[in-house]
C-alpha positions, -999 to 999 in steps of 0.1 A, spaced: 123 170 98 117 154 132 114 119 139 75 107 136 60 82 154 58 48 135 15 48 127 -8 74 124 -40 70 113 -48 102 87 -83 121 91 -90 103 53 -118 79 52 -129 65 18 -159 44 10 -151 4 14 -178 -7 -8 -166 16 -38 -134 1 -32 -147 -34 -34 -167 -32 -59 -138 -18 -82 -115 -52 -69 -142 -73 -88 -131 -55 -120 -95 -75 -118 -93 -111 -129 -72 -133 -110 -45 -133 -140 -43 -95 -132 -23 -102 -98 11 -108 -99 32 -128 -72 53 -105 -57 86 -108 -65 106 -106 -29 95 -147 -23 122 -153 8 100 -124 21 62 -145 28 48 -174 32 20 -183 6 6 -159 -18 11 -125 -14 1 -105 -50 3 -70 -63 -15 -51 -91 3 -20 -99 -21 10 -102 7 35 -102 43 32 -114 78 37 -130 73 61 -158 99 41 -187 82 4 -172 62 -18 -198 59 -51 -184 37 -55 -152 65 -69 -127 84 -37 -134 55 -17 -126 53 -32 -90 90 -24 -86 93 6 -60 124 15 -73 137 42 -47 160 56 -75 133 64 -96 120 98 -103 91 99 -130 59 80 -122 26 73 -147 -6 54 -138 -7 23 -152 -34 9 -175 -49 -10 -145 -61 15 -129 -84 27 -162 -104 -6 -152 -113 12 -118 -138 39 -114 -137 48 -79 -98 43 -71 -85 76 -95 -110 96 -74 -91 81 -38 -59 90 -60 -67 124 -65 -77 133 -29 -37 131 -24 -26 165 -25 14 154 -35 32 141 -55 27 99 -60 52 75 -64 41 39 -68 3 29 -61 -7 -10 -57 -34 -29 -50 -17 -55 -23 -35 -88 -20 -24 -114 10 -42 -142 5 -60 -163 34 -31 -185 52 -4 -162 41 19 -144 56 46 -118 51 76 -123 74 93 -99 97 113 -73 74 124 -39 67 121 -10 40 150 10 49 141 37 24 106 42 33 97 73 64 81 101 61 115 115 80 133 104 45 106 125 24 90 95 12 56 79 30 41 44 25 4 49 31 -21 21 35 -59 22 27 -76 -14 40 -98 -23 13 -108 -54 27 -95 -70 57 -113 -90 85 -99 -87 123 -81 -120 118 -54 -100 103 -25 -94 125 -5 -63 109 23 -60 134 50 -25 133 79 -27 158 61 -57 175 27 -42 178 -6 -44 158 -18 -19 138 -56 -14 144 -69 -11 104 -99 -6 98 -115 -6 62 -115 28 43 -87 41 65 -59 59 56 -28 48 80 11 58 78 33 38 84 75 39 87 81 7 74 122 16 75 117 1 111 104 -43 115 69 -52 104 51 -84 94 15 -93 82 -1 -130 94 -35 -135 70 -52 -164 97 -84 -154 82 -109 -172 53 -106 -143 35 -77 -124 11 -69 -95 22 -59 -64 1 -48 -28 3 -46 -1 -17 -6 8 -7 5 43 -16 42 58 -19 39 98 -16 62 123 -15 61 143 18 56 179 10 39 205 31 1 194 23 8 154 37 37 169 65 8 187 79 -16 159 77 13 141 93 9 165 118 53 170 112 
C-alpha cells in the first residue's frame, strides 16, 4: 500500500446536532479518565462505544488493544440513537469506537501511536462532535482544520498533540477501521 498523506478530510458529513443531542444521554459518571495520564494535562475522558469482544469492565473497553481481533458494541452505545446510524455508514470492518472528551484547559501532549496508519491496514478516524476554533489539533507540527460533523484521517503513527484553550469540552467520536477496499478508496489509496 503506498504511503498516504498524514490528514484527509473524507467526503462523510454527519449531522452535529444529532450528535449532540445523543452526548446529553451520558452522565458525567459515564466518562472514564483515560488511562495513558503521563500522556495530558487535565482531563482528558473516554466512553467506549465500540470494543474488545471478551472485555467487561469499562476501562478495558477503552483499551485499543492492537493485538486484538474480535470487537462488540458496548452497552453505551444502546443509550444513543443517532450514533449506531453514523456507525453503520462505515462500510468495514470496526475496531474500537469512543466518544473522546478533552475538557476546557486540557491538553494532550506531543505523542505517537505507532500502530495506527492506514499504510498498516488499520485507520484512526475522527468525527468533531463538538469543538470550538480554540482547539488547536496539531499532526507533524500543523493544525488540523476540524470542523463539526466531519469525517477526518488521520496517521497518528507520526507526532500529534491536542491544546483545549477554549470554555468549552471538547469531544469526538474517534473510530479505529480496518482498511479494506471500500475505506482504501475513500482514502483515495
Amino acid at each position: 500500500m503506498p504511503s498516504l498523506k498524514d490528514r484527509y478530510k473524507l467526503p462523510l458529513n454527519f449531522d452535529v446536532k444529532r450528535m449532540q443531542r445523543d452526548l446529553t444521554n451520558f452522565t458525567n459518571d459515564d466518562w472514564i479518565s483515560h488511562f495513558v495520564e503521563q500522556n495530558y494535562d487535565g482531563d482528558w475522558s473516554v466512553i467506549p462505544l465500540r470494543g474488545p469482544a471478551s472485555a467487561t469492565h469499562p476501562v478495558m473497553m477503552i483499551y485499543s488493544d492492537p493485538s486484538c481481533t474480535e470487537f462488540a458494541d458496548t452497552c453505551f452505545l444502546e443509550k444513543t440513537q443517532y450514533l449506531p446510524g453514523v456507525l453503520d455508514t462505515f462500510k468495514c470492518p470496526l475496531h474500537a469506537v469512543r466518544l473522546m472528551k478533552l475538557s476546557a484547559g486540557s491538553r494532550i501532549k506531543e505523542h505517537t501511536d505507532y500502530d495506527l496508519a492506514a499504510e498498516n491496514g488499520v485507520a484512526r478516524l475522527h468525527v468533531p462532535i463538538r469543538s470550538e476554533g480554540q482547539v488547536d489539533f496539531r499532526l507533524n507540527g500543523t493544525r488540523v482544520p476540524f470542523e463539526e460533523g466531519q469525517c477526518w484521517y488521520l496517521r497518528l503513527c507520526d507526532p500529534h498533540s491536542v491544546e483545549n484553550q477554549g470554555t468549552t469540552d471538547r469531544v469526538h467520536l474517534v473510530i479505529d477501521a480496518t482498511v479494506n477496499d471500500w475505506l482504501a478508496a475513500l482514502l483515495q489509496i
